[in-house]
LOLUMLUM-996376 format. One record per residue (C-alpha): residue in one letter; x, y, z. Coordinates in steps of 0.25 Angstrom, whole numbers, plus 5000, padded with zeros to 4 digits. Example, Ala and Ser with C-alpha at 12.3 -4.5 7.8 and 13.67 -1.06 7.14 Angstrom:
BEGIN
<node type="a" px="5049" py="4982" pz="5031"/>
<node type="s" px="5055" py="4996" pz="5029"/>
This chain:
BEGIN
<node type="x" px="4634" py="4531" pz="4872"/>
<node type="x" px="4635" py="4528" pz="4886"/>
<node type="x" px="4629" py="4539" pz="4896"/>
<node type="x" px="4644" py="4541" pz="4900"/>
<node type="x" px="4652" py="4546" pz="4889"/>
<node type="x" px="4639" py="4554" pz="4886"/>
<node type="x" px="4640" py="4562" pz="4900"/>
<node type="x" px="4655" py="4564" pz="4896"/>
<node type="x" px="4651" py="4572" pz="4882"/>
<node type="x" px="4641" py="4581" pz="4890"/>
<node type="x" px="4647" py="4594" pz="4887"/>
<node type="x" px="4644" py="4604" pz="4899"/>
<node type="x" px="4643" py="4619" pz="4898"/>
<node type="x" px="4653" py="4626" pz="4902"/>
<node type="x" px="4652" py="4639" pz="4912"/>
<node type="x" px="4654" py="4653" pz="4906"/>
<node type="x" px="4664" py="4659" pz="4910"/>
<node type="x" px="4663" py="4672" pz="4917"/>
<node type="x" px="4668" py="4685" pz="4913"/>
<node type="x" px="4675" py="4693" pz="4923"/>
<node type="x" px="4669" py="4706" pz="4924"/>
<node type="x" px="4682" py="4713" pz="4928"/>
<node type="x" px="4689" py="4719" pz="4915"/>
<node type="x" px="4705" py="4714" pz="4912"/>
<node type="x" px="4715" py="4725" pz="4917"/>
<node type="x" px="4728" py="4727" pz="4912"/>
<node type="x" px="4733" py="4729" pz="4926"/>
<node type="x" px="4748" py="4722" pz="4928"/>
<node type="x" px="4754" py="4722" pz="4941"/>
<node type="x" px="4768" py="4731" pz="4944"/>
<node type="x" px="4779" py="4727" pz="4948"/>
<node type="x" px="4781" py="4730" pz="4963"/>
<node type="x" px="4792" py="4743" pz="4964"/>
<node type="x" px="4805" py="4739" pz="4968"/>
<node type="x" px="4815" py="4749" pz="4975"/>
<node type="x" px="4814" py="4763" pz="4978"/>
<node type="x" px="4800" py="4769" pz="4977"/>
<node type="x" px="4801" py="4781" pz="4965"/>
<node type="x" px="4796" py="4792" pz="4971"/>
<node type="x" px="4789" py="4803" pz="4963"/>
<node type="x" px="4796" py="4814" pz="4961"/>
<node type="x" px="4789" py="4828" pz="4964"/>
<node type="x" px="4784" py="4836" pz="4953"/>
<node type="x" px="4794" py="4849" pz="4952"/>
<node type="x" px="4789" py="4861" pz="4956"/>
<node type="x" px="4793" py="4876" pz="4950"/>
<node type="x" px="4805" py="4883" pz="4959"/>
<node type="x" px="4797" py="4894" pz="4964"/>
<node type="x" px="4802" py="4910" pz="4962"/>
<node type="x" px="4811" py="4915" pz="4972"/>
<node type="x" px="4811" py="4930" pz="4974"/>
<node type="x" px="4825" py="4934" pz="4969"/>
<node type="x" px="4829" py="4943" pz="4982"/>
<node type="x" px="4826" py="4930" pz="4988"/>
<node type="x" px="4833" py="4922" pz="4980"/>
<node type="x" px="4846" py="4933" pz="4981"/>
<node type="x" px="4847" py="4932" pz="4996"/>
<node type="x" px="4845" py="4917" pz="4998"/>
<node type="x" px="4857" py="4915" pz="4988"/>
<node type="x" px="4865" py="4926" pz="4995"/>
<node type="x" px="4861" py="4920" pz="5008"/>
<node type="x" px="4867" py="4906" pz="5005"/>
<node type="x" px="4881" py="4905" pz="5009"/>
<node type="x" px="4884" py="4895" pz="4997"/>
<node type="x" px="4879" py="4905" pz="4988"/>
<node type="x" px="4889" py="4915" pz="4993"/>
<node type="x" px="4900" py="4907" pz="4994"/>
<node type="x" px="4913" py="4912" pz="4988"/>
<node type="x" px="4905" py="4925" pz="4985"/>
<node type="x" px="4906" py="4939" pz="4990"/>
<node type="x" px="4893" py="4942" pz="4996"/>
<node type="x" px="4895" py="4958" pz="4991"/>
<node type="x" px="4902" py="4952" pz="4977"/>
<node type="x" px="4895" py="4961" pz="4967"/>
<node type="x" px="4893" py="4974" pz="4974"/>
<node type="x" px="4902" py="4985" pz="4976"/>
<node type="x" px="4903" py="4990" pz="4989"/>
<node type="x" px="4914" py="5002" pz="4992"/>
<node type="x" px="4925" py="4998" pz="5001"/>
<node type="x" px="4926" py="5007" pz="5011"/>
<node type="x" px="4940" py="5010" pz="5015"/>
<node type="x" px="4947" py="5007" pz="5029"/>
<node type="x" px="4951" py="5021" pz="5035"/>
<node type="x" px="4966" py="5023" pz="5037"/>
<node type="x" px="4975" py="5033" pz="5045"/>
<node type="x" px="4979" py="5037" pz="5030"/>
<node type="x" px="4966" py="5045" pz="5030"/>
<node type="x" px="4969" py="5057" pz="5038"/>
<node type="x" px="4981" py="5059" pz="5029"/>
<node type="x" px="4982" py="5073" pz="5022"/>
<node type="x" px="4997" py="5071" pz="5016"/>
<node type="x" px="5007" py="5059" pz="5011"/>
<node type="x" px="5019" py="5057" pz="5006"/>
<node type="x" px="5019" py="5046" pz="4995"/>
<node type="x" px="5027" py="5034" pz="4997"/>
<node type="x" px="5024" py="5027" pz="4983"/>
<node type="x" px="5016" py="5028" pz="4973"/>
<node type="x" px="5012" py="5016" pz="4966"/>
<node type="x" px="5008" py="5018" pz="4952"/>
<node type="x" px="5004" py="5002" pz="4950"/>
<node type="x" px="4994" py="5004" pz="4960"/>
<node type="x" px="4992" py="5018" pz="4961"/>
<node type="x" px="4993" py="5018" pz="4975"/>
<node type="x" px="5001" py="5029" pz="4982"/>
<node type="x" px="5008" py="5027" pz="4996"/>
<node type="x" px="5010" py="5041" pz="5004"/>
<node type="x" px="5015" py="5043" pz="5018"/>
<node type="x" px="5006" py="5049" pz="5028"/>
<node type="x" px="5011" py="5064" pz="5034"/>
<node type="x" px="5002" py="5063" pz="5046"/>
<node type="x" px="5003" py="5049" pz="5051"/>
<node type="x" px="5016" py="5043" pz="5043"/>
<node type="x" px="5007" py="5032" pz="5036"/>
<node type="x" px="5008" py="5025" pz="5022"/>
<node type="x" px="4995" py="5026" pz="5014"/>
<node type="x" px="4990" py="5020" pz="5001"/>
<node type="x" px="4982" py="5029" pz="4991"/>
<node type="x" px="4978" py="5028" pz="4977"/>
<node type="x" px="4986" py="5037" pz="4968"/>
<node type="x" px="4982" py="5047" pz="4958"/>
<node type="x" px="4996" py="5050" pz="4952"/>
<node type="x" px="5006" py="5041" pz="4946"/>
<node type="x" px="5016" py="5053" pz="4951"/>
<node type="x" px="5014" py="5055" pz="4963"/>
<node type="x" px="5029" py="5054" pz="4968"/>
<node type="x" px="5035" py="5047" pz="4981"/>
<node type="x" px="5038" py="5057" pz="4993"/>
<node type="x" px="5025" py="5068" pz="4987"/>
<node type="x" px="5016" py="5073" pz="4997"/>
<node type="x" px="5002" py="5071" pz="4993"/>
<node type="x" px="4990" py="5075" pz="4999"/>
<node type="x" px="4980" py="5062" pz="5005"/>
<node type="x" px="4970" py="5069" pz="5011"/>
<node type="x" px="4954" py="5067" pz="5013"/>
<node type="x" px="4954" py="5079" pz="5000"/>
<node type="x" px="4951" py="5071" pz="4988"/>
<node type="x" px="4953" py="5083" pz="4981"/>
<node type="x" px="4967" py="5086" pz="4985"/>
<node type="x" px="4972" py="5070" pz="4984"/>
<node type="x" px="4979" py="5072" pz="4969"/>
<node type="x" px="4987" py="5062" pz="4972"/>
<node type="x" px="4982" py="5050" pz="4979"/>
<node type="x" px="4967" py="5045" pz="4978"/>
<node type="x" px="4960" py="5038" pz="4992"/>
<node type="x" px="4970" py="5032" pz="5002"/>
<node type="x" px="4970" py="5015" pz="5000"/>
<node type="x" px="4975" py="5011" pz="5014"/>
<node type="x" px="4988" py="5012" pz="5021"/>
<node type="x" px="5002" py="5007" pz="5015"/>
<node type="x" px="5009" py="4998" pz="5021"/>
<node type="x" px="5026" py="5000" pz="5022"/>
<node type="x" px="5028" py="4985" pz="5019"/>
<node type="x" px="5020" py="4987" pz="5003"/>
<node type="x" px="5028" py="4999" pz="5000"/>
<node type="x" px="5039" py="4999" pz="4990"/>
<node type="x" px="5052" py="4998" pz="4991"/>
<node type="x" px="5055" py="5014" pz="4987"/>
<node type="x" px="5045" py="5017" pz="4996"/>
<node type="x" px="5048" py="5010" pz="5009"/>
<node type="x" px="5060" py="5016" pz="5004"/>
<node type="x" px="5054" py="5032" pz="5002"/>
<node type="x" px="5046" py="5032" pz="5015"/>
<node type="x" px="5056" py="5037" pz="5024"/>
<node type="x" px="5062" py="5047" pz="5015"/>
<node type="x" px="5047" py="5051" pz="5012"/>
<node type="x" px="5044" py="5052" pz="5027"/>
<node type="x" px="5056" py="5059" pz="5029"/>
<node type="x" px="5052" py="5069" pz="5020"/>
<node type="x" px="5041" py="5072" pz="5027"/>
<node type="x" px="5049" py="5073" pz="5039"/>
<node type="x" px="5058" py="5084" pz="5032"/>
<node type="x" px="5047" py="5091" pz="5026"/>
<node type="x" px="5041" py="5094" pz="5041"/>
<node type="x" px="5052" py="5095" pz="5049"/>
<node type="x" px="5047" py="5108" pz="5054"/>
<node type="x" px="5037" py="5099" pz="5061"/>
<node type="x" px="5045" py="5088" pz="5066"/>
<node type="x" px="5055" py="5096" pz="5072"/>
<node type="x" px="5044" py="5103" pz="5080"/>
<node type="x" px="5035" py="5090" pz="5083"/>
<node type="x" px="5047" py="5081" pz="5086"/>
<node type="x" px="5063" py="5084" pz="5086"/>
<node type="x" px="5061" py="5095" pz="5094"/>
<node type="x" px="5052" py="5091" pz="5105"/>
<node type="x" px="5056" py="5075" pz="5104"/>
<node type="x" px="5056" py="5069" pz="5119"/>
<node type="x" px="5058" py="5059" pz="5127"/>
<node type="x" px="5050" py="5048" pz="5124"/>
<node type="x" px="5054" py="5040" pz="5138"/>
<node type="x" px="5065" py="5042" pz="5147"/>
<node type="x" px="5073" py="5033" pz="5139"/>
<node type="x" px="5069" py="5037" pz="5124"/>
<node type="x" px="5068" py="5051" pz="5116"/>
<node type="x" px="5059" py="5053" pz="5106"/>
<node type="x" px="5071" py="5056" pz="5097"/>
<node type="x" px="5074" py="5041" pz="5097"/>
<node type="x" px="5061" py="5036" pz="5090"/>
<node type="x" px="5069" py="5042" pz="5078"/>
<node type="x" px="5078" py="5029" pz="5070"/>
<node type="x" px="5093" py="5030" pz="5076"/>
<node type="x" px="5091" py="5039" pz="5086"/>
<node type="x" px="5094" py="5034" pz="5100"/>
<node type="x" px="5094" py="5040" pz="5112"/>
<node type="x" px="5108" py="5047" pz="5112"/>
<node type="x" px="5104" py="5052" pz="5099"/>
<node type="x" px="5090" py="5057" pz="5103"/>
<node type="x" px="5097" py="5065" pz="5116"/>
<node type="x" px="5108" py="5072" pz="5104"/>
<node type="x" px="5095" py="5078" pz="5097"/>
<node type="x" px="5088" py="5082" pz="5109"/>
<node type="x" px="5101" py="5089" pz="5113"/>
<node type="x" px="5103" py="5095" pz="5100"/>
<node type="x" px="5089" py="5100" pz="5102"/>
<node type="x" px="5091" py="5107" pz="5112"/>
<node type="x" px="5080" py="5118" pz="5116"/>
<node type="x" px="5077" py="5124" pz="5104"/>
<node type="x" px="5075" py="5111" pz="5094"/>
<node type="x" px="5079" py="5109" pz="5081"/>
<node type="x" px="5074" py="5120" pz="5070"/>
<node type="x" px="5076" py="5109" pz="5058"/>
<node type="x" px="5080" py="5094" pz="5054"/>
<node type="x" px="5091" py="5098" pz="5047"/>
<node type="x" px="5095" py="5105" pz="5062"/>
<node type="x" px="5092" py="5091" pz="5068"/>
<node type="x" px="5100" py="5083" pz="5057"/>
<node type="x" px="5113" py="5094" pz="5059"/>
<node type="x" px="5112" py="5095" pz="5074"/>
<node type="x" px="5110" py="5079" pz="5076"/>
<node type="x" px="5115" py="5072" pz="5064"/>
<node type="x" px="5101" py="5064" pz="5060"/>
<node type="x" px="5093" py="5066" pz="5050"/>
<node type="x" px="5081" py="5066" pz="5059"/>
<node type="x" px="5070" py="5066" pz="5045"/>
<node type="x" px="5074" py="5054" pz="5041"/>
<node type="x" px="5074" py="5049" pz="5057"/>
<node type="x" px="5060" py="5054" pz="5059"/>
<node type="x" px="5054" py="5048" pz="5045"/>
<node type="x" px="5060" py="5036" pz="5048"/>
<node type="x" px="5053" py="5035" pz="5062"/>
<node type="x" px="5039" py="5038" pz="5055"/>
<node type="x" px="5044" py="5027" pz="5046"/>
<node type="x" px="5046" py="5016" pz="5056"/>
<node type="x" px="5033" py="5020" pz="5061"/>
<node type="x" px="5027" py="5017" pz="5048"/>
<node type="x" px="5034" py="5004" pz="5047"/>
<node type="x" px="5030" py="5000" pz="5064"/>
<node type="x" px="5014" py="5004" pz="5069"/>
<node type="x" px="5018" py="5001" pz="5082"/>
<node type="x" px="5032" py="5010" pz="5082"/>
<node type="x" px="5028" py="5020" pz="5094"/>
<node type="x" px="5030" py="5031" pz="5097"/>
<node type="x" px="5025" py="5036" pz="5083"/>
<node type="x" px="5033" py="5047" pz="5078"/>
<node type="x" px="5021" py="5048" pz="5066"/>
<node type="x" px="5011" py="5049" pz="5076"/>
<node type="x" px="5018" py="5060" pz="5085"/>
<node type="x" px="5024" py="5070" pz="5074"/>
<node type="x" px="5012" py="5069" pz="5064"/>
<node type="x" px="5005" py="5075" pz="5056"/>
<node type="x" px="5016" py="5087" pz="5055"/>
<node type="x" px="5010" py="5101" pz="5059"/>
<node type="x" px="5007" py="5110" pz="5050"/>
Protein backbone atom coordinates (compact mmCIF):
# COMPACT_ATOMS: atom_id res chain seq x y z
CA UNK A 1 0.00 0.00 0.00
CA UNK A 2 1.32 3.34 -1.07
CA UNK A 3 2.25 5.69 1.99
CA UNK A 4 -0.72 7.84 0.71
CA UNK A 5 -3.99 5.95 1.01
CA UNK A 6 -2.26 4.73 4.46
CA UNK A 7 -2.23 8.48 5.76
CA UNK A 8 -5.93 8.67 4.54
CA UNK A 9 -6.94 5.52 7.00
CA UNK A 10 -5.20 7.15 10.14
CA UNK A 11 -7.95 7.53 12.37
CA UNK A 12 -7.45 10.70 14.73
CA UNK A 13 -9.07 10.97 18.28
CA UNK A 14 -11.48 12.89 18.59
CA UNK A 15 -11.71 15.94 21.60
CA UNK A 16 -14.00 15.16 24.39
CA UNK A 17 -16.43 17.20 24.62
CA UNK A 18 -16.97 19.46 27.53
CA UNK A 19 -19.76 19.27 29.96
CA UNK A 20 -21.28 22.48 30.72
CA UNK A 21 -21.34 23.17 34.24
CA UNK A 22 -24.54 25.18 34.39
CA UNK A 23 -27.63 22.93 34.97
CA UNK A 24 -30.59 23.13 32.10
CA UNK A 25 -33.58 25.51 33.31
CA UNK A 26 -36.88 25.29 32.40
CA UNK A 27 -37.12 29.06 32.10
CA UNK A 28 -39.38 30.22 28.96
CA UNK A 29 -39.60 33.74 27.88
CA UNK A 30 -43.11 35.65 28.35
CA UNK A 31 -44.72 37.20 26.26
CA UNK A 32 -44.23 41.07 26.49
CA UNK A 33 -47.80 42.77 28.05
CA UNK A 34 -49.97 44.37 25.70
CA UNK A 35 -52.49 47.27 26.72
CA UNK A 36 -53.59 48.46 29.87
CA UNK A 37 -51.19 47.45 32.70
CA UNK A 38 -53.65 45.45 35.38
CA UNK A 39 -53.19 47.03 38.32
CA UNK A 40 -53.50 44.99 41.71
CA UNK A 41 -56.32 45.69 43.48
CA UNK A 42 -56.14 46.46 47.25
CA UNK A 43 -56.83 43.97 49.88
CA UNK A 44 -60.36 44.98 51.42
CA UNK A 45 -60.10 46.25 54.65
CA UNK A 46 -63.13 45.78 57.59
CA UNK A 47 -65.62 48.98 57.91
CA UNK A 48 -64.58 50.33 61.02
CA UNK A 49 -67.41 50.89 64.14
CA UNK A 50 -69.05 54.13 64.18
CA UNK A 51 -70.39 55.31 67.28
CA UNK A 52 -74.33 55.25 66.72
CA UNK A 53 -75.15 59.00 68.18
CA UNK A 54 -72.65 59.63 65.53
CA UNK A 55 -73.86 57.86 63.00
CA UNK A 56 -77.75 59.40 64.00
CA UNK A 57 -76.42 63.13 63.56
CA UNK A 58 -74.41 62.57 60.28
CA UNK A 59 -77.43 61.09 58.68
CA UNK A 60 -79.84 63.63 60.14
CA UNK A 61 -77.28 66.32 58.93
CA UNK A 62 -77.35 65.31 55.32
CA UNK A 63 -79.77 67.18 53.43
CA UNK A 64 -80.42 63.97 51.00
CA UNK A 65 -81.17 62.04 54.02
CA UNK A 66 -83.88 64.48 54.81
CA UNK A 67 -85.26 65.11 51.84
CA UNK A 68 -89.09 64.81 51.52
CA UNK A 69 -89.02 64.03 55.40
CA UNK A 70 -90.16 65.93 58.37
CA UNK A 71 -87.25 66.56 60.59
CA UNK A 72 -89.90 66.50 63.88
CA UNK A 73 -91.82 63.34 61.81
CA UNK A 74 -92.09 60.76 64.75
CA UNK A 75 -92.46 63.04 67.79
CA UNK A 76 -95.41 64.54 69.25
CA UNK A 77 -94.95 67.88 70.21
CA UNK A 78 -98.38 70.04 71.51
CA UNK A 79 -99.49 72.68 69.21
CA UNK A 80 -99.77 75.68 70.88
CA UNK A 81 -102.77 77.74 69.93
CA UNK A 82 -102.84 81.24 68.30
CA UNK A 83 -104.47 83.67 70.92
CA UNK A 84 -107.86 85.14 69.62
CA UNK A 85 -110.11 88.20 70.63
CA UNK A 86 -112.53 85.07 71.55
CA UNK A 87 -110.66 84.49 74.53
CA UNK A 88 -111.96 87.20 76.86
CA UNK A 89 -115.34 86.03 75.95
CA UNK A 90 -117.58 85.25 79.01
CA UNK A 91 -121.06 84.79 77.18
CA UNK A 92 -122.42 83.68 73.36
CA UNK A 93 -125.06 83.11 71.69
CA UNK A 94 -124.91 79.96 69.40
CA UNK A 95 -125.17 80.60 65.67
CA UNK A 96 -124.92 76.77 64.73
CA UNK A 97 -124.25 73.81 65.89
CA UNK A 98 -122.76 71.31 63.67
CA UNK A 99 -123.23 67.90 64.66
CA UNK A 100 -120.92 66.25 61.81
CA UNK A 101 -117.99 68.14 63.12
CA UNK A 102 -119.01 68.71 66.56
CA UNK A 103 -118.11 72.30 66.30
CA UNK A 104 -120.25 74.94 67.71
CA UNK A 105 -120.48 78.72 66.29
CA UNK A 106 -121.74 81.34 68.94
CA UNK A 107 -121.82 85.14 68.62
CA UNK A 108 -119.83 86.99 71.01
CA UNK A 109 -121.70 89.41 73.70
CA UNK A 110 -118.85 91.75 74.43
CA UNK A 111 -117.13 92.28 71.00
CA UNK A 112 -119.82 91.01 68.31
CA UNK A 113 -117.41 88.16 67.15
CA UNK A 114 -118.11 84.69 65.66
CA UNK A 115 -116.03 81.96 67.35
CA UNK A 116 -115.60 78.30 66.79
CA UNK A 117 -115.63 75.79 69.84
CA UNK A 118 -115.69 72.19 70.16
CA UNK A 119 -119.27 71.00 71.29
CA UNK A 120 -120.10 68.92 74.23
CA UNK A 121 -123.88 68.56 73.39
CA UNK A 122 -125.59 67.48 70.35
CA UNK A 123 -128.61 69.68 71.66
CA UNK A 124 -127.37 72.66 72.18
CA UNK A 125 -129.96 74.83 70.37
CA UNK A 126 -129.50 78.00 67.82
CA UNK A 127 -130.30 81.46 69.63
CA UNK A 128 -129.10 79.61 73.54
CA UNK A 129 -126.88 81.65 75.60
CA UNK A 130 -123.96 79.63 76.79
CA UNK A 131 -121.39 80.36 78.86
CA UNK A 132 -117.54 80.65 77.17
CA UNK A 133 -115.59 81.56 79.86
CA UNK A 134 -111.74 80.83 81.21
CA UNK A 135 -114.14 78.28 84.07
CA UNK A 136 -113.67 74.94 82.66
CA UNK A 137 -115.87 73.94 85.12
CA UNK A 138 -118.93 76.16 84.20
CA UNK A 139 -118.34 75.33 80.21
CA UNK A 140 -121.31 72.40 79.96
CA UNK A 141 -121.76 73.17 76.70
CA UNK A 142 -118.75 73.95 74.61
CA UNK A 143 -115.18 72.43 75.21
CA UNK A 144 -111.84 74.88 74.10
CA UNK A 145 -112.40 77.61 71.62
CA UNK A 146 -110.87 76.51 67.78
CA UNK A 147 -110.29 79.83 66.39
CA UNK A 148 -112.62 82.47 64.88
CA UNK A 149 -115.49 81.81 62.41
CA UNK A 150 -115.62 83.11 59.32
CA UNK A 151 -119.31 84.73 57.87
CA UNK A 152 -118.38 83.35 54.35
CA UNK A 153 -118.28 79.27 55.80
CA UNK A 154 -121.43 79.60 57.74
CA UNK A 155 -124.58 77.86 56.60
CA UNK A 156 -127.26 79.21 54.91
CA UNK A 157 -129.84 79.07 58.02
CA UNK A 158 -127.17 80.58 59.85
CA UNK A 159 -126.26 83.56 57.85
CA UNK A 160 -129.72 83.52 57.73
CA UNK A 161 -130.26 83.37 62.07
CA UNK A 162 -127.47 85.83 62.87
CA UNK A 163 -129.47 89.00 62.67
CA UNK A 164 -132.31 87.78 64.40
CA UNK A 165 -129.90 86.33 66.97
CA UNK A 166 -128.23 89.62 67.42
CA UNK A 167 -131.30 91.22 67.50
CA UNK A 168 -132.08 89.20 70.31
CA UNK A 169 -129.50 90.19 72.17
CA UNK A 170 -130.31 93.70 71.43
CA UNK A 171 -133.96 93.28 72.72
CA UNK A 172 -132.78 91.41 75.68
CA UNK A 173 -130.76 94.63 76.88
CA UNK A 174 -132.47 97.38 75.78
CA UNK A 175 -132.29 98.91 79.07
CA UNK A 176 -128.67 99.31 78.12
CA UNK A 177 -128.83 100.51 74.90
CA UNK A 178 -131.24 103.10 75.44
CA UNK A 179 -129.05 104.54 78.11
CA UNK A 180 -125.52 104.00 76.09
CA UNK A 181 -126.94 105.10 72.82
CA UNK A 182 -130.61 106.40 71.47
CA UNK A 183 -130.61 108.62 74.15
CA UNK A 184 -127.33 110.40 74.19
CA UNK A 185 -126.69 109.76 70.27
CA UNK A 186 -124.89 112.98 68.70
CA UNK A 187 -123.65 114.48 66.22
CA UNK A 188 -120.83 112.67 64.69
CA UNK A 189 -119.85 115.85 62.14
CA UNK A 190 -121.51 118.83 61.27
CA UNK A 191 -123.13 116.98 58.44
CA UNK A 192 -123.91 113.51 60.01
CA UNK A 193 -125.77 112.20 63.35
CA UNK A 194 -124.97 109.22 64.90
CA UNK A 195 -128.46 108.01 64.43
CA UNK A 196 -127.50 107.54 60.82
CA UNK A 197 -124.94 104.81 61.20
CA UNK A 198 -128.30 102.84 61.77
CA UNK A 199 -129.33 100.85 57.97
CA UNK A 200 -132.17 103.33 56.49
CA UNK A 201 -131.80 106.21 58.51
CA UNK A 202 -130.80 109.40 56.75
CA UNK A 203 -130.49 112.38 57.99
CA UNK A 204 -134.06 113.86 58.04
CA UNK A 205 -134.87 110.67 59.83
CA UNK A 206 -132.08 110.97 62.43
CA UNK A 207 -133.29 114.89 63.24
CA UNK A 208 -137.28 113.15 63.61
CA UNK A 209 -135.80 110.94 66.40
CA UNK A 210 -133.83 113.42 67.94
CA UNK A 211 -137.02 115.64 68.14
CA UNK A 212 -139.00 112.94 69.29
CA UNK A 213 -136.43 112.61 72.02
CA UNK A 214 -136.70 115.57 73.24
CA UNK A 215 -135.25 116.32 77.00
CA UNK A 216 -136.27 113.50 78.59
CA UNK A 217 -135.31 110.36 76.05
CA UNK A 218 -136.97 107.34 75.47
CA UNK A 219 -138.08 104.95 78.48
CA UNK A 220 -138.18 101.81 76.16
CA UNK A 221 -137.78 100.52 72.33
CA UNK A 222 -141.19 99.68 71.98
CA UNK A 223 -141.58 103.76 72.92
CA UNK A 224 -138.87 104.50 70.17
CA UNK A 225 -140.84 102.10 67.57
CA UNK A 226 -144.40 103.85 68.53
CA UNK A 227 -143.04 107.37 68.55
CA UNK A 228 -140.80 106.91 65.27
CA UNK A 229 -142.16 104.00 63.24
CA UNK A 230 -138.81 102.02 63.21
CA UNK A 231 -137.97 98.97 64.65
CA UNK A 232 -134.66 100.37 65.94
CA UNK A 233 -133.57 96.38 67.40
CA UNK A 234 -133.49 95.07 64.32
CA UNK A 235 -131.66 98.62 62.84
CA UNK A 236 -129.15 98.23 65.53
CA UNK A 237 -128.46 94.25 65.20
CA UNK A 238 -128.14 94.81 61.85
CA UNK A 239 -125.30 97.58 62.07
CA UNK A 240 -123.41 95.10 64.44
CA UNK A 241 -123.96 92.77 61.70
CA UNK A 242 -122.53 94.92 58.80
CA UNK A 243 -119.69 95.43 61.15
CA UNK A 244 -119.16 91.82 61.36
CA UNK A 245 -119.39 91.33 57.62
CA UNK A 246 -116.70 94.80 56.90
CA UNK A 247 -113.40 95.06 59.61
CA UNK A 248 -112.84 98.47 58.33
CA UNK A 249 -116.61 99.63 58.74
CA UNK A 250 -115.90 102.80 61.36
CA UNK A 251 -117.24 104.12 63.41
CA UNK A 252 -117.80 100.71 65.27
CA UNK A 253 -121.05 100.69 67.01
CA UNK A 254 -119.65 97.05 68.63
CA UNK A 255 -116.86 98.70 69.91
CA UNK A 256 -118.65 101.97 71.46
CA UNK A 257 -122.00 100.19 73.13
CA UNK A 258 -120.13 96.87 74.33
CA UNK A 259 -119.78 94.90 76.53
CA UNK A 260 -123.58 95.87 78.10
CA UNK A 261 -123.44 97.06 81.68
CA UNK A 262 -124.45 95.14 84.22
Amino acid sequence: MSGFSRDRNIKVPKKAEKKSSVAPSNYLPSRPAEGRVAVPKKAAQPPKSRPKNQQSSRRSNNPRNNRGRNPNQGRRQQRTRRPTPMDDEVWARVIENDTKTNVIVALGESKMMLGRYSSKSPDTAVGERIYVGVDSNKRNTVGEILGMAKLDRLSNSASSDLPLIAQMFVEENQAHFIKAFFNIAGPLSLKQHAFELLPGIGKKKALQMVEVRGSSGFSSLDQLDEACSIDSAELLAKRFVAEIQDKNLQPRLSELLLPVSS
